[in-house]
Steps between C-alpha positions, in 0.01 A plus 500: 500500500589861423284758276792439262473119459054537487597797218758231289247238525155681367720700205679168450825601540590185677407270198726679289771363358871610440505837336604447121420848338909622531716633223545222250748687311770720591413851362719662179742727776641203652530291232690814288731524826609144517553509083714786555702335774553175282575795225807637727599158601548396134739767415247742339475294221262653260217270314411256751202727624240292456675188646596739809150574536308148455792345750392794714124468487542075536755565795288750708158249370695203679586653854104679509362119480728369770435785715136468432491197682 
């Protein structure tokens, strides 16, 4: 047993479970990028803003949770 494995076990490191405290959300810069993308690949169409954004934010939500895994 090394000082490392007598140091886990009296701080309790080596009950702990999986680490859970990560991003939940992607932040507002990465969501504006990916709205702007699905801005250019619609043609620069004007008024869909909003849906460019919450498809954004729900796209970038989906792939955090399966990468979180």
């Amino acid at each position: 047993m090394t000082f490392a494995d007598i140091a886990a076990t009296f701080t309790g490191e080596r009950m702990m479970t999986k680490y859970t405290g990560g991003r939940a959300r992607p932040s507002r810069d990465e969501i504006a990028r990916l709205a702007y993308q699905f801005y250019e690949t619609n043609g620069r169409r004007d008024g869909r803003d909003v849906e460019d954004w919450l498809a954004a934010e729900r796209e970038l939500t989906h792939l955090m949770s399966i990468f979180e895994t």
